[in-house]
C-alpha positions as CSV (number, residue, x, y, z in Angstrom):
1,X,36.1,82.1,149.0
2,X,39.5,81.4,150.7
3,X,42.1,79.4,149.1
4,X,42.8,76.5,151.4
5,X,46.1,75.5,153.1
6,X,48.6,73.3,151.2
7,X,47.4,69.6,151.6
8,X,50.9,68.7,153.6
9,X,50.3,71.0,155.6
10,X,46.7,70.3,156.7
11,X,48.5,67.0,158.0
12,X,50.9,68.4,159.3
13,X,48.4,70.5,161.5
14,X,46.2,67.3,162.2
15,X,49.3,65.3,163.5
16,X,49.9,68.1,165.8
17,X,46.6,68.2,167.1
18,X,47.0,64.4,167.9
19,X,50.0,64.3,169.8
20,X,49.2,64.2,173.4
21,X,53.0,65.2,174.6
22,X,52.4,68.3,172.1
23,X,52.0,71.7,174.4
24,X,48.4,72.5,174.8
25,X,49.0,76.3,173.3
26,X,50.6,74.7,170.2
27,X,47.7,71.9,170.2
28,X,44.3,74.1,170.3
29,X,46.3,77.0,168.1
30,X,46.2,74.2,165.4
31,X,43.0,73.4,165.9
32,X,42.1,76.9,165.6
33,X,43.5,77.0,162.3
34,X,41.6,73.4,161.1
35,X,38.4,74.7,162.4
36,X,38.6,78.1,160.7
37,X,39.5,76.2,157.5
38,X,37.3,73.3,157.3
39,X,34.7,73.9,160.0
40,X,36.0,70.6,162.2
41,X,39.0,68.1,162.6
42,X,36.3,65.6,160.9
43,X,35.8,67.7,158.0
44,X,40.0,68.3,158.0
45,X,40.5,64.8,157.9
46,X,38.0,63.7,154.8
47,X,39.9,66.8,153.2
48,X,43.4,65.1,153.9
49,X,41.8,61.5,152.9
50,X,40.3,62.8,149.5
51,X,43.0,64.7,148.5
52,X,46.0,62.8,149.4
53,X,46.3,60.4,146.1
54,X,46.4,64.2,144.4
55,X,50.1,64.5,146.3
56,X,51.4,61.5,145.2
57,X,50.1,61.9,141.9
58,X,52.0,65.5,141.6
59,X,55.1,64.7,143.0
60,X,56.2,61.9,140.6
């Protein structure tokens, strides 16, 4: 199994994605990578939204 991508930088990825005055290259290359990863931007998302308390936790 593949070791995921750092959790800020799943969200970094998803913000990217999102930004409509973002390059369209830039845009689907991200969502390339968040596909590939987690199978969908949905599935990217619940990943970022289970797993972000974990951040804060680690970084105090």
């Amino acid at each position: 199994m593949e070791e995921l991508p750092p959790l800020a930088l799943v969200k970094t990825w998803l913000d990217v994605v999102q930004q409509t005055d973002m390059p369209n290259n830039i845009r689907e290359k991200r969502n390339k990578l968040l596909t590939y990863y987690f199978g969908s931007i949905q599935e990217a998302k619940m990943y970022v939204k289970d797993n972000d308390n974990s951040l804060i936790k680690t970084s105090k």
